[in-house]
C-alpha positions, 0 to 999 in steps of 0.5 A: 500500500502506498502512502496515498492510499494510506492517507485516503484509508487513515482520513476516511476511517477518521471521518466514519469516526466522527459521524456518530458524534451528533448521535451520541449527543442525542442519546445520553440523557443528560444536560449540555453541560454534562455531556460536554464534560464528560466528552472532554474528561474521557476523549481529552484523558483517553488522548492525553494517554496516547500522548505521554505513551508516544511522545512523554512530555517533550510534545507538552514542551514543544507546544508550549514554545509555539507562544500566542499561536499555540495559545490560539489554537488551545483556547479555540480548540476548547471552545469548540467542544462545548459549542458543539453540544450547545448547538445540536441541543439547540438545533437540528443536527442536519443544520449544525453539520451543514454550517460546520461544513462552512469552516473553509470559507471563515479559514480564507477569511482569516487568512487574509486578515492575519495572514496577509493571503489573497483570496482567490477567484475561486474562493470568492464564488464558493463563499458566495455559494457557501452563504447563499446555502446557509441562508437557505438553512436559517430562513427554514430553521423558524419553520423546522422542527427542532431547529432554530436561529440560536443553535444555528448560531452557535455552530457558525461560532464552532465553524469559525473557531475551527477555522481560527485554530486552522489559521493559527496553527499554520504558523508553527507547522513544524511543531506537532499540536497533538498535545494541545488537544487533550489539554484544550478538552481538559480544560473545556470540562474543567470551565465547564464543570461548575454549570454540569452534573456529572456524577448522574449520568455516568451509572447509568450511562456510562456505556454510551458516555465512554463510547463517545470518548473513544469515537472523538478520540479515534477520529482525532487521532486519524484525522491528525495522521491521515492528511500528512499522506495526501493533498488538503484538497482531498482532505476536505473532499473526505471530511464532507462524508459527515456532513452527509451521513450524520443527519442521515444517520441521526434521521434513520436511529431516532428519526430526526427530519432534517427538513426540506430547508436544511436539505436544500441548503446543505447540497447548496453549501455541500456542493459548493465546497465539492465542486471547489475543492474538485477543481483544486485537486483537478488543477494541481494535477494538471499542474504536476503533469504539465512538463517543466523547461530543462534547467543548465546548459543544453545537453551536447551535440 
C-alpha cells in the first residue's frame, strides 16, 4: 500500500469516526453541560494517554514554545467542544453539520486578515455559494422542527473557531499540536464543570458516555495522521462524508427530519465546497503533469 492510499484509508476511517458524534449527543440523557464534560474528561484523558505513551512530555514542551499561536489554537480548540453540544441541543443536527461544513470559507477569511493571503477567484464564488446555502438553512430553521436561529448560531461560532485554530496553527507547522488537544478538552470540562452534573449520568450511562470518548478520540487521532499522506484538497473532499451521513444517520436511529430547508441548503453549501475543492485537486494535477523547461546548459551535440 502506498502512502496515498494510506492517507485516503487513515482520513476516511477518521471521518466514519466522527459521524456518530451528533448521535451520541442525542442519546445520553443528560444536560449540555454534562455531556460536554464528560466528552472532554474521557476523549481529552483517553488522548492525553496516547500522548505521554508516544511522545512523554517533550510534545507538552514543544507546544508550549509555539507562544500566542499555540495559545490560539488551545483556547479555540476548547471552545469548540462545548459549542458543539450547545448547538445540536439547540438545533437540528442536519443544520449544525451543514454550517460546520462552512469552516473553509471563515479559514480564507482569516487568512487574509492575519495572514496577509489573497483570496482567490475561486474562493470568492464558493463563499458566495457557501452563504447563499446557509441562508437557505436559517430562513427554514423558524419553520423546522427542532431547529432554530440560536443553535444555528452557535455552530457558525464552532465553524469559525475551527477555522481560527486552522489559521493559527499554520504558523508553527513544524511543531506537532497533538498535545494541545487533550489539554484544550481538559480544560473545556474543567470551565465547564461548575454549570454540569456529572456524577448522574455516568451509572447509568456510562456505556454510551465512554463510547463517545473513544469515537472523538479515534477520529482525532486519524484525522491528525491521515492528511500528512495526501493533498488538503482531498482532505476536505473526505471530511464532507459527515456532513452527509450524520443527519442521515441521526434521521434513520431516532428519526430526526432534517427538513426540506436544511436539505436544500446543505447540497447548496455541500456542493459548493465539492465542486471547489474538485477543481483544486483537478488543477494541481494538471499542474504536476504539465512538463517543466530543462534547467543548465543544453545537453551536447
Amino acid at each position: 500500500m502506498n502512502d496515498h492510499v494510506k492517507g485516503l484509508l487513515i482520513t476516511a476511517i477518521g471521518v466514519l469516526f466522527v459521524v456518530p458524534d451528533s448521535l451520541f449527543v442525542r442519546l445520553i440523557e443528560a444536560s449540555a453541560p454534562t455531556i460536554t464534560f464528560w466528552r472532554g474528561v474521557t476523549s481529552g484523558g483517553f488522548i492525553l494517554i496516547g500522548v505521554l505513551a508516544v511522545m512523554g512530555l517533550r510534545g507538552f514542551r514543544d507546544v508550549a514554545r509555539t507562544g500566542w499561536p499555540g495559545l490560539i489554537y488551545t483556547v479555540l480548540i476548547a471552545t469548540t467542544a462545548p459549542g458543539f453540544v450547545l448547538a445540536v441541543t439547540w438545533t437540528s443536527v442536519a443544520n449544525v453539520v451543514f454550517i460546520i461544513a462552512s469552516m473553509p470559507v471563515f479559514a480564507a477569511i482569516f487568512s487574509r486578515v492575519f495572514l496577509g493571503e489573497t483570496i482567490s477567484r475561486r474562493m470568492v464564488l464558493t463563499m458566495m455559494g457557501v452563504f447563499a446555502g446557509l441562508g437557505i438553512i436559517a430562513w427554514g430553521s423558524g419553520e423546522t422542527e427542532g431547529a432554530s436561529w440560536q443553535g444555528d448560531l452557535m455552530a457558525l461560532g464552532v465553524s469559525a473557531s475551527f477555522a481560527g485554530a486552522m489559521t493559527a496553527v499554520r504558523k508553527v507547522r513544524n511543531t506537532s499540536m497533538v498535545p494541545a488537544i487533550p489539554v484544550a478538552y481538559l480544560g473545556a470540562s474543567l470551565v465547564i464543570w461548575p454549570f454540569a452534573d456529572p456524577g448522574t449520568a455516568m451509572p447509568s450511562q456510562w456505556p454510551l458516555l465512554l463510547g463517545h470518548g473513544a469515537f472523538i478520540t479515534v477520529s482525532t487521532t486519524l484525522l491528525t495522521l491521515g492528511p500528512r499522506y495526501i493533498a488538503s484538497a482531498e482532505v476536505a473532499l473526505l471530511i464532507l462524508l459527515e456532513s452527509v451521513l450524520a443527519p442521515l444517520l441521526v434521521w434513520a436511529v431516532i428519526g430526526e427530519d432534517p427538513g426540506p430547508w436544511a436539505l436544500a441548503g446543505g447540497a447548496v453549501v455541500i456542493g459548493v465546497l465539492f465542486v471547489s475543492n474538485l477543481w483544486v485537486l483537478r488543477h494541481r494535477r494538471r499542474m504536476r503533469n504539465v512538463p517543466q523547461p530543462r534547467v543548465g546548459p543544453p545537453p551536447m551535440q
